[in-house]
C-alpha positions in Angstrom: -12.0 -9.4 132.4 -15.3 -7.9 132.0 -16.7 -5.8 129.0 -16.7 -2.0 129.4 -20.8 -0.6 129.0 -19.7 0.5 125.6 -18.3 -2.6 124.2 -21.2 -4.7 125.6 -23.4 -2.2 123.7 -24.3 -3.1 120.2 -24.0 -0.9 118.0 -26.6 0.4 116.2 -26.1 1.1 112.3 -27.5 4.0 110.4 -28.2 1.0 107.9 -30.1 -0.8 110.6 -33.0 1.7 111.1 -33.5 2.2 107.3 -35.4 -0.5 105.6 -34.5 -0.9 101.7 -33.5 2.3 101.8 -37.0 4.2 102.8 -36.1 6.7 105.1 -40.1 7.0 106.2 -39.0 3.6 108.4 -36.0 5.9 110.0 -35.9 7.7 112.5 -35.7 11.5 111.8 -32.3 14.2 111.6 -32.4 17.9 112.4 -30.2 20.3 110.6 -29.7 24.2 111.6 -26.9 24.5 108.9 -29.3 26.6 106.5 -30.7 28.6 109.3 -31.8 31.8 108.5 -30.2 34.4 111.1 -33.2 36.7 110.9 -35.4 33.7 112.0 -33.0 31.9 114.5 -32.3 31.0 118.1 -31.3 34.5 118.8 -35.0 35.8 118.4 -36.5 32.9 120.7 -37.5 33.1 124.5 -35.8 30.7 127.4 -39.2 29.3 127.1 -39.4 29.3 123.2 -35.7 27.3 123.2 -36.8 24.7 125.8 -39.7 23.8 123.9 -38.3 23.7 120.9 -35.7 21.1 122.2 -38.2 19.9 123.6 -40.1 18.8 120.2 -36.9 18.3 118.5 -36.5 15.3 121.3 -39.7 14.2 120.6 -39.5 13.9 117.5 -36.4 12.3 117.3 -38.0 9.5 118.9 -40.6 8.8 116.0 -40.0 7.7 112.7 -41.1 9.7 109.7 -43.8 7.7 109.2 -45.2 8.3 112.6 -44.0 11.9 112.1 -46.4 12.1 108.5 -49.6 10.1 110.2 -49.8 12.5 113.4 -51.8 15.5 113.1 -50.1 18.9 112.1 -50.9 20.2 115.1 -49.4 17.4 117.6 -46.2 16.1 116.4 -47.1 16.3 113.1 -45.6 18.1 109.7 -47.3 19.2 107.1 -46.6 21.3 103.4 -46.4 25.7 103.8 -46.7 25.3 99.7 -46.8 29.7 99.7 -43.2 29.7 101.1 -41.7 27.4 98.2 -40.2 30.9 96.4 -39.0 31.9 99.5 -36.5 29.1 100.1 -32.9 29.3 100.0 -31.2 28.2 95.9 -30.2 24.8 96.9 -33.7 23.9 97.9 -35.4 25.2 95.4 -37.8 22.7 93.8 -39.2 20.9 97.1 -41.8 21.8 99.2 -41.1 23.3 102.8 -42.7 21.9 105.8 -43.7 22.8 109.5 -44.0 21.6 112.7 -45.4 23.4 115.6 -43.4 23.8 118.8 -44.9 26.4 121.2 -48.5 26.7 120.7 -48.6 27.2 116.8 -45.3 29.0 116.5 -44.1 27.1 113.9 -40.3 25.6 112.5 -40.1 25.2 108.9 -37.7 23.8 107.1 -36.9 20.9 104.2 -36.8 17.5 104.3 -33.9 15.5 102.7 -34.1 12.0 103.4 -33.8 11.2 107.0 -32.7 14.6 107.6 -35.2 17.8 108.1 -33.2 21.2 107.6 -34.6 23.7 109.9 -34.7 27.2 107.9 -37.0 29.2 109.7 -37.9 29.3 113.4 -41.1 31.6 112.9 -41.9 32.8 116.1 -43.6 35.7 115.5 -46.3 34.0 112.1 -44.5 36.6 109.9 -43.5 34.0 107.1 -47.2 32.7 105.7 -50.6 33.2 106.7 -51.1 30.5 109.4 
């Protein structure tokens, strides 16, 4: 009796990908659960989503290290210092960051570890002078 795809699979451990712990070796998480609704989805294009998903799969694919040695205007991410009194109370204290994903619209967020909350989808460059 043969394997099933699955069981032949190994399985790859969240462990695995981190080395002593450094999540700049792992591979990257996205998080809409602190989403502002004034700067969501609902305000994007067809075109604006796909290419957004588009970046997110990107990404995905790179580890933060790649993600922190790319240009911020690539794949890249880099520190929007003026919006750190604009954040939400649980993230007070850290320093947001963006990523562009159509043209130089950009996503900004907060990074926790592996995982990068998304806050902002700033379509229209109202949040900080770009």
């Amino acid at each position: 009796m043969s394997k099933k795809y699955w069981e032949a699979q190994e399985k790859p451990s969240y462990q695995a990908s981190i080395e002593e712990n450094n999540t700049n070796n792992g591979f990257p998480a996205f998080s809409f659960t602190y989403l502002d609704k004034d700067f969501s989805f609902k305000h994007c294009t067809n075109e604006e989503k796909d290419a957004l998903l588009k970046r997110l799969e990107i990404m995905s694919k790179m580890t933060w290290n790649d993600i922190i040695n790319t240009p911020k205007h690539g794949n890249g991410i880099e520190n929007i210092n003026e919006l750190k009194d604009k954040l939400p109370p649980k993230w007070k204290g850290t320093t947001p960051k963006a990523f562009r994903f159509y043209g130089m619209k950009p996503v900004i967020g907060v990074r926790d570890g592996r995982i990068f909350h998304i806050i902002w989808i700033d379509r229209e460059g109202k949040l900080y002078k770009h």
